[in-house]
C-alpha positions as CSV (number, residue, x, y, z in Angstrom):
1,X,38.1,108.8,60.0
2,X,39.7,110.7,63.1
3,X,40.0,114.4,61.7
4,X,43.1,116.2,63.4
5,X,41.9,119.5,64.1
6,X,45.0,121.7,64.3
7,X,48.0,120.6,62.3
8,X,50.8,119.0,64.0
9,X,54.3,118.5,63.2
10,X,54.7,115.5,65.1
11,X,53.9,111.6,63.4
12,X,50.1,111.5,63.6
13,X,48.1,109.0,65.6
14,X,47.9,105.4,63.9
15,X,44.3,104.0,62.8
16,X,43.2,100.6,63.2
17,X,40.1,98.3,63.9
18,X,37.9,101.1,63.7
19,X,39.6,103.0,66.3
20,X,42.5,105.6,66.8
21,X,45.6,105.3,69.1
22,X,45.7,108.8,70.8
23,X,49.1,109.2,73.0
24,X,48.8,111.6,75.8
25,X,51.5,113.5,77.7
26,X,51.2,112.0,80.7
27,X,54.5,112.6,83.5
28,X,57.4,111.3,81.6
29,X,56.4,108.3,80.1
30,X,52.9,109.0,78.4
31,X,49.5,106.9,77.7
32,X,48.4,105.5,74.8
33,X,44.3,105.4,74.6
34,X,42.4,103.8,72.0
35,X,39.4,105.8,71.0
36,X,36.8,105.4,68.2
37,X,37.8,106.4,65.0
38,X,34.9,107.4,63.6
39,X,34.0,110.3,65.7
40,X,36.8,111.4,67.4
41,X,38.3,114.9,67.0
42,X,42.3,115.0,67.8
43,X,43.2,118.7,68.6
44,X,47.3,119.5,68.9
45,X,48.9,122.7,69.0
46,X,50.3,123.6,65.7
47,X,53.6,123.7,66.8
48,X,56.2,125.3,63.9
49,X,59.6,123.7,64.0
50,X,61.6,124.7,67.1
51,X,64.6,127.4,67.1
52,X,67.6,125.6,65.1
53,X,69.8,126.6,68.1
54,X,68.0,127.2,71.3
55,X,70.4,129.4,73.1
56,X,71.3,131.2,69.5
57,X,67.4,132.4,70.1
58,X,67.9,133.6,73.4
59,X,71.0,135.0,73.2
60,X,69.1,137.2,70.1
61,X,65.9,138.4,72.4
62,X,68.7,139.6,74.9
63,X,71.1,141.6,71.9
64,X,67.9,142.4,69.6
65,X,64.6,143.1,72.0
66,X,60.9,143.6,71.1
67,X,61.2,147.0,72.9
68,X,63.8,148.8,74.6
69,X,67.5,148.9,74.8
70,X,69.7,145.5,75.1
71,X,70.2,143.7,78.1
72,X,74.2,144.6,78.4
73,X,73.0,148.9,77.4
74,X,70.8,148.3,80.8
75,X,73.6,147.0,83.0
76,X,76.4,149.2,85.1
77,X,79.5,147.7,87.1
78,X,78.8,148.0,90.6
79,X,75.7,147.7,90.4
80,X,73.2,144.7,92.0
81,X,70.7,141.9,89.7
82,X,67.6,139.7,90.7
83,X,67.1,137.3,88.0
84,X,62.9,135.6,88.6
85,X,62.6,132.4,87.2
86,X,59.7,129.9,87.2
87,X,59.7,127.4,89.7
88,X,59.6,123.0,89.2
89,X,56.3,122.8,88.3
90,X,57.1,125.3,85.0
91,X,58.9,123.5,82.0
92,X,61.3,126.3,81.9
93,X,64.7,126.3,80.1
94,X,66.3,127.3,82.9
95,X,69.7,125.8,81.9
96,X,69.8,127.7,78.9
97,X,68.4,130.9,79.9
98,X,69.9,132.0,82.8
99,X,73.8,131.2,81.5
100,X,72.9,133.2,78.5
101,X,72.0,136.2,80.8
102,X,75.2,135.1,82.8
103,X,77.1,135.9,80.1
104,X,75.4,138.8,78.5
105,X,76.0,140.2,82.2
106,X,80.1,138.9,82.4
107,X,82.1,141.6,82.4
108,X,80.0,144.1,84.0
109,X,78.4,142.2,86.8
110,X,80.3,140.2,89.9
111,X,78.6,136.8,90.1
112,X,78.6,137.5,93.7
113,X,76.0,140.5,92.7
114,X,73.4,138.3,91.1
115,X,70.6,136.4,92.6
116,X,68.3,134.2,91.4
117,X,65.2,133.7,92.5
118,X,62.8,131.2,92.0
119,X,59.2,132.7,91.7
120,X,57.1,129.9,93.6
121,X,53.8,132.4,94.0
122,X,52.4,130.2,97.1
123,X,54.0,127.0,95.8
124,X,56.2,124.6,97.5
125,X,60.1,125.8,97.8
126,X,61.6,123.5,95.4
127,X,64.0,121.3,96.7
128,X,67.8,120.8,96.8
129,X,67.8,118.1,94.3
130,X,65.0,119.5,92.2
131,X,67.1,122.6,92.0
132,X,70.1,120.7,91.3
133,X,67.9,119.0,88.2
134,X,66.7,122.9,87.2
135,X,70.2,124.9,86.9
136,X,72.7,122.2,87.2
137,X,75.6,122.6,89.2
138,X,77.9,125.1,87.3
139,X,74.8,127.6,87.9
140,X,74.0,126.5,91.6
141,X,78.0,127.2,92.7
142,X,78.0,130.6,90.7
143,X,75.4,132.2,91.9
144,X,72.7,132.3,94.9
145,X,69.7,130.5,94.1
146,X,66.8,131.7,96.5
147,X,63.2,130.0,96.7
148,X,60.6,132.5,97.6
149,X,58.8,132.3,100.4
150,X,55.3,133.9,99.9
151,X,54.8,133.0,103.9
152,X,57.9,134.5,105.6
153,X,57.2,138.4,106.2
154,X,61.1,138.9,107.3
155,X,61.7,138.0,103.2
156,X,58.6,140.7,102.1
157,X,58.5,144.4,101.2
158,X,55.5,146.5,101.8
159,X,54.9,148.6,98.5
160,X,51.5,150.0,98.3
161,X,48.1,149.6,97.2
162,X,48.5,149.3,93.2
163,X,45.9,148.4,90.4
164,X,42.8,147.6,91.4
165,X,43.5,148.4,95.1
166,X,45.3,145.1,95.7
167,X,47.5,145.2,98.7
168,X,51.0,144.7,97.2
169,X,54.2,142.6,98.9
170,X,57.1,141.8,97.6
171,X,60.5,139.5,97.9
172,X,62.6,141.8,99.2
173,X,65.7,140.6,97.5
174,X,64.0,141.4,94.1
175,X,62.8,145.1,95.1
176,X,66.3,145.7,96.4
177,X,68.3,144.9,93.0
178,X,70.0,147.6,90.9
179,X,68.5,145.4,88.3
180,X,65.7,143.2,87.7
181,X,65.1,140.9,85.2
182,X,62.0,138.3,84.8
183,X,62.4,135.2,83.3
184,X,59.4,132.6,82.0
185,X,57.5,130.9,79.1
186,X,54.5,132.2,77.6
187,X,51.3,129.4,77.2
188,X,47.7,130.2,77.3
189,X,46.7,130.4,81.1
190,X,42.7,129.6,82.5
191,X,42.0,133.0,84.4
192,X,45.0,135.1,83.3
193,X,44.9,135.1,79.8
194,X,48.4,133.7,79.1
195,X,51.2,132.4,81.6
196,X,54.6,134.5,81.6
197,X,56.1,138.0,81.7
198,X,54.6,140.4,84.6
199,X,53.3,137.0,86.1
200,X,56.9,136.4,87.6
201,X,56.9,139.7,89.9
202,X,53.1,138.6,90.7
203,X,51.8,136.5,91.9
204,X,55.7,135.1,91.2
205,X,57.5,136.7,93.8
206,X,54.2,138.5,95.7
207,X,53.5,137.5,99.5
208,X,50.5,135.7,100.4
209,X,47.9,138.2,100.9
210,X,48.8,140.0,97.6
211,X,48.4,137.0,95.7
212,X,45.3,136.0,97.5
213,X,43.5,139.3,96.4
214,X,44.9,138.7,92.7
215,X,42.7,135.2,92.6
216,X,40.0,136.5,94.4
217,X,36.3,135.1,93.8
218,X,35.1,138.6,91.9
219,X,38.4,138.6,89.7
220,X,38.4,134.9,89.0
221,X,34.6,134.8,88.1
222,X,35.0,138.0,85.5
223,X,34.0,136.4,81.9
224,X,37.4,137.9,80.8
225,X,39.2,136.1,83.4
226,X,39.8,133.2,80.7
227,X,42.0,131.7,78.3
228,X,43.9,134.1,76.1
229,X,42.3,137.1,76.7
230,X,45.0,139.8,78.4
231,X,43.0,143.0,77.8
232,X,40.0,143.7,79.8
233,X,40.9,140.4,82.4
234,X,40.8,141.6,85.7
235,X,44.0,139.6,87.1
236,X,45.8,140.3,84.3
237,X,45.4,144.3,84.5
238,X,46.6,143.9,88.4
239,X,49.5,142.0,87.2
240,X,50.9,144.1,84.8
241,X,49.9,146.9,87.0
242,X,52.1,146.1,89.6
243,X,55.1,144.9,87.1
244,X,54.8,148.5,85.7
245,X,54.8,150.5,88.9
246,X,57.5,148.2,91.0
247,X,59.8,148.3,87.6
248,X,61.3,145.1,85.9
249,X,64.5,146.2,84.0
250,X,64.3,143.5,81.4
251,X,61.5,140.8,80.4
252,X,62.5,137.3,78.5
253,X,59.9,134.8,77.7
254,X,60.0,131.9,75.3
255,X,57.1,129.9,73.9
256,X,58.4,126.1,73.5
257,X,57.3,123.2,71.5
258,X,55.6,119.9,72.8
259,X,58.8,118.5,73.3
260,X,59.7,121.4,75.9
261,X,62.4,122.9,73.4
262,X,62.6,126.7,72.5
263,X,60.3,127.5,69.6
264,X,60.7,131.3,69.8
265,X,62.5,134.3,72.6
266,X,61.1,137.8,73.1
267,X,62.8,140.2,75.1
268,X,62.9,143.6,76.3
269,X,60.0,145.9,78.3
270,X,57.9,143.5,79.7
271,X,54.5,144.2,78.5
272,X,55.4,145.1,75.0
273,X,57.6,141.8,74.9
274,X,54.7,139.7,76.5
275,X,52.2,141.1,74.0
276,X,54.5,139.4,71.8
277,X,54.7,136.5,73.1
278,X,51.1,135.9,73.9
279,X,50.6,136.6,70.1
280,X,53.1,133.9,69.1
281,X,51.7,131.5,71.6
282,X,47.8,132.1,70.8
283,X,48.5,131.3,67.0
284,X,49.9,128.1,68.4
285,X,47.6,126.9,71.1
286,X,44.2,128.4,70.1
287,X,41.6,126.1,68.2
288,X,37.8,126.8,67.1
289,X,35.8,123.9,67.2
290,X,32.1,123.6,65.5
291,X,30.2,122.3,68.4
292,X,30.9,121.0,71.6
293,X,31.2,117.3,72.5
294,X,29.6,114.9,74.5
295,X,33.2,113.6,76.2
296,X,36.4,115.0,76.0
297,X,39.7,113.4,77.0
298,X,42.4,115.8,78.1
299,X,45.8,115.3,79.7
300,X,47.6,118.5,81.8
301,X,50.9,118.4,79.7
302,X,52.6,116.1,81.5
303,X,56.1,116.4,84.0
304,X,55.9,118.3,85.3
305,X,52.7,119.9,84.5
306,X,50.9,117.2,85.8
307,X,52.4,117.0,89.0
308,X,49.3,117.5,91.2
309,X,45.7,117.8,91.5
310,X,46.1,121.0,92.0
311,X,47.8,122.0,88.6
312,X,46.0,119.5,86.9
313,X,42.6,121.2,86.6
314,X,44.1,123.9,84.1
315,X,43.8,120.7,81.5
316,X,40.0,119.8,82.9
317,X,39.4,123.5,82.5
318,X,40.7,123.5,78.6
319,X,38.2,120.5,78.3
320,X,35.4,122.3,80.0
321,X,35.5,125.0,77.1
322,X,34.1,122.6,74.6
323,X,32.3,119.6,76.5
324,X,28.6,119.6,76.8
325,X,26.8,120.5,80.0
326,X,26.3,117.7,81.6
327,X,28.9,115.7,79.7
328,X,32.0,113.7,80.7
329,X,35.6,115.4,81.1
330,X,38.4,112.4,81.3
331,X,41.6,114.1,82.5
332,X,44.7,111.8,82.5
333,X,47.5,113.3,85.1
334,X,50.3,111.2,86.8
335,X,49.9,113.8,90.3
336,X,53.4,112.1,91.4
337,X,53.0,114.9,94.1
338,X,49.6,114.3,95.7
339,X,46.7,116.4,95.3
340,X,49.6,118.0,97.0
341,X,50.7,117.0,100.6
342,X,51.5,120.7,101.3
343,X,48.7,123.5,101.8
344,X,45.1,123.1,102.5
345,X,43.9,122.1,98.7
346,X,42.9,118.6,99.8
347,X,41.6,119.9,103.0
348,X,39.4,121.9,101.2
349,X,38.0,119.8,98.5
350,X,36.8,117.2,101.0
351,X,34.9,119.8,103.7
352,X,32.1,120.2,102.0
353,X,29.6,117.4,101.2
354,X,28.9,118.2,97.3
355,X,30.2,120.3,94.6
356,X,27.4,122.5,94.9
357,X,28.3,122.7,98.2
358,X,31.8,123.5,97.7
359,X,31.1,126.3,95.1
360,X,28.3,127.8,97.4
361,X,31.3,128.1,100.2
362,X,33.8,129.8,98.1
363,X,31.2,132.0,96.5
364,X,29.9,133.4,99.6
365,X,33.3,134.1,101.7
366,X,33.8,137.6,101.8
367,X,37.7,136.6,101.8
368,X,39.6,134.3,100.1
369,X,41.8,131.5,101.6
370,X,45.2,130.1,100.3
371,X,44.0,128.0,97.0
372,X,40.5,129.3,96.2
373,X,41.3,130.3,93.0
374,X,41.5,126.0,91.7
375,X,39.0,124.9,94.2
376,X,36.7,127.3,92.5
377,X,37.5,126.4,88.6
378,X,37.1,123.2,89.5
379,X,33.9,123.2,91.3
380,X,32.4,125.5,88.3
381,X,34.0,122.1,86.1
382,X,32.3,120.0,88.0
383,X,29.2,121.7,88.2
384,X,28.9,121.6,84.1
385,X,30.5,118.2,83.5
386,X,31.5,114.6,84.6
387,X,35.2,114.6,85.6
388,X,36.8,111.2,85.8
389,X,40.5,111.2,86.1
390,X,43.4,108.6,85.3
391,X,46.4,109.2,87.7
392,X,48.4,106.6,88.7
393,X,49.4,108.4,92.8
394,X,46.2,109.1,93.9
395,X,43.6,106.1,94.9
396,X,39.8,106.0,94.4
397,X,39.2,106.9,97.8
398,X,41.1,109.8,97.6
399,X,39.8,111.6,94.7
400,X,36.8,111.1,95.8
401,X,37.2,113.1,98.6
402,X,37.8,116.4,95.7
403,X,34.4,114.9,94.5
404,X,36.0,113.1,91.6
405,X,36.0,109.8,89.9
406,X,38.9,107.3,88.9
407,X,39.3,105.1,86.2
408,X,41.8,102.5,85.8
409,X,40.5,102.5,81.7
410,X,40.4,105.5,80.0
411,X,39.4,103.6,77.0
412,X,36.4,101.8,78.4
413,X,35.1,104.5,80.7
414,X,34.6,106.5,76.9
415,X,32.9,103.6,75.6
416,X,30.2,103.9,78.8
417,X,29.4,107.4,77.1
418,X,27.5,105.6,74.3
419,X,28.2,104.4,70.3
420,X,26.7,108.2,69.4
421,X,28.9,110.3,71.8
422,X,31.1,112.4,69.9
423,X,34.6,113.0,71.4
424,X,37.4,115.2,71.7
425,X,41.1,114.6,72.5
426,X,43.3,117.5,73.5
427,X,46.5,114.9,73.8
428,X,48.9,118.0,75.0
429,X,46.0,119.5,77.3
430,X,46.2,123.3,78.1
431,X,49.2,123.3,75.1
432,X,45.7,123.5,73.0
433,X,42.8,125.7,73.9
434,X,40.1,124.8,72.1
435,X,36.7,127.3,71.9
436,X,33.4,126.8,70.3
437,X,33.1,128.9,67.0
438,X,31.9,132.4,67.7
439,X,33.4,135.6,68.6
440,X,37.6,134.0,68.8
441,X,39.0,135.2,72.0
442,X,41.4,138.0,71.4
């Protein structure tokens, strides 16, 4: 019989014919996979029952904080506010968040004093109509809505060397507000620990070069740089380094169910706050397994998790925790948006002739370039396991270029791993990190 791992409060996976009917967030529709009953381990997050009214539990983090004063006890008239929020390829609440700030803020604030900007880190700028589907209208024609442009010194600030000596830019706009407030949602992250708070001022809001030294080689190969761990994980220390000295006036995060709807909101000083949230989110997403597994089938969350390549490896990285070396990781993403089209990710991938290739490359620059950070958790992925992925944008030819195999049956292609093979789901991807039984991440 399938055994389900973590509890979930969603209807469980039907059994028949000796095999189990596994549905995987995959973009906005999701894929059903049939796998074998008999030795396949389902792991979901153990998702309580979301927030009864979601705005209700924002509007409380904003009145009632982790730490510090009230949002509205933080505000004067006259004076000037950034408000970060995560950018397209973030599930983010937007549409409930940022009008409850609006109106914690009415009354002291002009509209015409509030910006908000979208932290894309070295993303794409999202576009009109994507920001149209993000805010909605009544926010987009009440207040400016700025992408951030990690690319365009005229928008950047020089502040300083901070943490450990990273060279540290910022959006002007944000380091130029009376007050700032970050905005995000707290999940377990593969080299920083756990998505959310500081991460919004950087690498959110950072310019290229500082974000480029955060996801350096040295600090993305620490063995703390990993999922869930915030203490002692060199790009998380930088972060909240520079969060701390640049000064965020007011820190909200949520932690939201599978179905994207608000579970729980923190607010207040950001790192206290974030500790929070990380706590709450961990309980959630954290699963110890006995041993690892011959295959394991992962999805990236789907939409817009699952976007890209390039954000898709943070579900072949939560597989790579418990597959066997040498094993087979099955990742099912949708990449609507390419590996993506933009950058030099693709570029990249394909220059070098092997994956041992590829890692020797990034581990022997004595810089980094502009996406390092996923060429080089992927290339450590590949160089442990098998990675076969199920995407219905990118063609065989293509991801094979990244030095990665397609299959058009996810189904079969876990058969090929042999009647003994035991095998993992993680249906919800990153959403569940699962470890192998030892010391639990902390």
């Amino acid at each position: 019989m399938v055994r389900i791992l973590t509890p979930s409060l969603g209807d469980s996976p039907c059994v028949a014919s000796g095999c189990v009917e596994v549905e995987f967030a995959y973009g906005t529709t999701g894929l059903r996979v049939d796998l074998p009953e008999d030795r396949t381990d389902v792991i979901v997050p153990a998702y309580p029952p979301p927030a009864a009214d979601g705005r209700a539990e924002v509007v409380a983090a904003l009145r009632r904080p982790v730490s510090g004063p009230p949002l509205r006890q933080l505000v004067r008239p006259g004076q000037t506010v950034a408000i970060a929020v995560c950018d397209g390829t973030r599930p983010q609440p937007r549409r409930t968040v940022v009008p409850a700030i609006l109106e914690e803020l009415e009354g002291t604030i002009r509209l015409d004093d509030v910006v908000v900007l979208v932290a894309t880190g070295t993303h794409r700028a999202n576009t009109d109509e994507e920001l149209r589907q993000m805010f909605g209208d009544d926010i987009l024609g009440a207040v400016r809505v700025v992408n951030h442009d990690a690319r365009d010194p005229a928008t950047l600030t020089w502040v300083g060397r901070l943490g450990r000596d990273v060279p540290v830019w910022l959006s002007s706009e944000w380091l130029s507000a009376d007050v700032r407030i970050t905005t995000g949602f707290v999940e377990p992250h593969f080299f920083a620990g756990f998505s959310g708070g500081p991460k919004l001022v950087a690498p959110g809001l950072a310019g290229l070069e500082t974000t480029l030294t955060l996801h350096d080689a040295s600090r993305i190969g620490h063995p703390d740089a990993r999922w869930g761990v915030i203490d002692g994980n060199p790009v998380q220390d930088d972060v909240r380094a520079i969060a701390a000295a640049t000064g965020v006036t007011f820190a909200l995060d949520v932690v939201l169910d599978g179905a994207q709807r608000i579970v729980s909101a923190f607010g207040g000083d950001v790192l206290p706050m974030h500790a929070a949230a990380c706590a709450k989110a961990g309980a959630i997403a954290m699963c110890p397994v006995e041993k690892p597994f011959d295959v394991v089938v992962t999805s990236n969350g789907g939409f817009p998790l699952d976007q890209n390549l390039y954000q898709s490896v943070k579900g072949m990285s939560a597989a790579a925790q418990v597959v066997k070396p040498g094993g087979m990781i099955v990742c099912v993403a949708e990449c609507r948006d390419g590996f993506p089209a933009h950058g030099p990710y693709r570029a990249e991938l394909a220059a070098a002739p092997s994956v041992q290739a590829l890692l020797g490359t990034i581990l022997s620059r004595q810089r980094t370039v502009a996406d390092q950070w996923q060429i080089q958790v992927l290339a450590s992925i590949m160089a442990r396991a098998r990675v076969v992925v199920s995407t219905s944008y990118l063609s065989d030819a293509q991801l094979a270029e990244a030095h990665l195999e397609q299959t058009h049956d996810v189904s079969r292609t876990v058969a090929e791993a042999g009647p003994q093979a035991g095998i993992c789901a993680l249906p919800h991807g990153p959403m569940t990190v699962p470890y192998v039984l030892g010391p639990a991440p902390t």
